[in-house]
C-alpha positions in Angstrom: 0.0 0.0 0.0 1.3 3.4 -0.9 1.9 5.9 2.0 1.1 9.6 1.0 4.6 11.8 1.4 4.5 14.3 4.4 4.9 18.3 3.5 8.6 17.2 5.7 9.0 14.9 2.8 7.8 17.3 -0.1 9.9 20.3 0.9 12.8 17.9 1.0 12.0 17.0 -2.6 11.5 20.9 -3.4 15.4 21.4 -2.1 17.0 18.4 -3.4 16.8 20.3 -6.9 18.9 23.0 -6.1 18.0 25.2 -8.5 14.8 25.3 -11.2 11.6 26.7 -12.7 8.1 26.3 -11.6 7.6 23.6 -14.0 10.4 21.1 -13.1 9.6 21.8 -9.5 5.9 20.9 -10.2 7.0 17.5 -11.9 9.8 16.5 -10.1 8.3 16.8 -6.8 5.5 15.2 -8.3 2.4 18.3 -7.0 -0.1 20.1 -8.6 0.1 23.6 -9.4 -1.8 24.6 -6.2 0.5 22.7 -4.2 3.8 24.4 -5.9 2.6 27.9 -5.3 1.6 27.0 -1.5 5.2 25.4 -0.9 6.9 28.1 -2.9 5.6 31.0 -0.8 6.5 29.2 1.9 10.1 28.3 1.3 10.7 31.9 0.0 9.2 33.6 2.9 11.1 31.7 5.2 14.7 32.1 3.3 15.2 28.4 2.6 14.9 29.5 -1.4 15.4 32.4 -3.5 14.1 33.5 -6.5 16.5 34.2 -9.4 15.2 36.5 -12.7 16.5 35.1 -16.1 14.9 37.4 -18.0 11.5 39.1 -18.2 9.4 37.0 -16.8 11.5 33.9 -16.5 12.0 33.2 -13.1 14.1 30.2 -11.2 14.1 29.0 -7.9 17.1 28.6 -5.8 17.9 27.0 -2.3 19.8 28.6 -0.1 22.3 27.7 2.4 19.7 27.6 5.2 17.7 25.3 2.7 20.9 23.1 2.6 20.7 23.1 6.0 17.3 22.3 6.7 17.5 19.5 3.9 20.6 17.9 5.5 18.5 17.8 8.6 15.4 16.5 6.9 17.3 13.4 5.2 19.0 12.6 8.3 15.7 12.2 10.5 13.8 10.4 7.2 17.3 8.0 7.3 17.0 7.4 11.0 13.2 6.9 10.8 13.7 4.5 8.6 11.6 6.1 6.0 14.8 6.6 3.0 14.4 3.0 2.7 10.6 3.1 1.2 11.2 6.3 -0.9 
């Protein structure tokens, strides 16, 4: 039976990218568009990404070094939960 990924889990996914665009955000973290927009104005308002302008309008999304952070400390408590294993 599949489990449903906690927001812990989804922001983790968010941050593992690094650095990208709304759309590869959206598909690689596997959310709808609602969802992306909810869990980008979250990240951004709490400093753990940035947003970086390409051009007009192009806009990327980067993490910063507290998103490192807070990811290092999210994979280590998934690990030790044992949840890494089923993901």
């Amino acid at each position: 039976m599949e489990r449903r990924r906690s927001s812990i889990e989804v922001i983790a996914d968010m941050l593992r990218l690094g650095e990208a665009g709304k759309t590869e955000i959206m598909y690689a973290a596997n959310m709808s568009y609602f969802q992306l927009k909810k869990y980008l104005k979250f990240l951004v308002d709490r400093g753990l990404i940035s947003e970086v302008t390409l051009g007009n309008p192009s806009v990327s999304y980067r993490v910063t070094p507290e998103g490192l952070k807070l990811l290092r400390s999210i994979d280590g408590i998934l690990e030790r939960l044992g949840f890494r294993e089923e993901l």
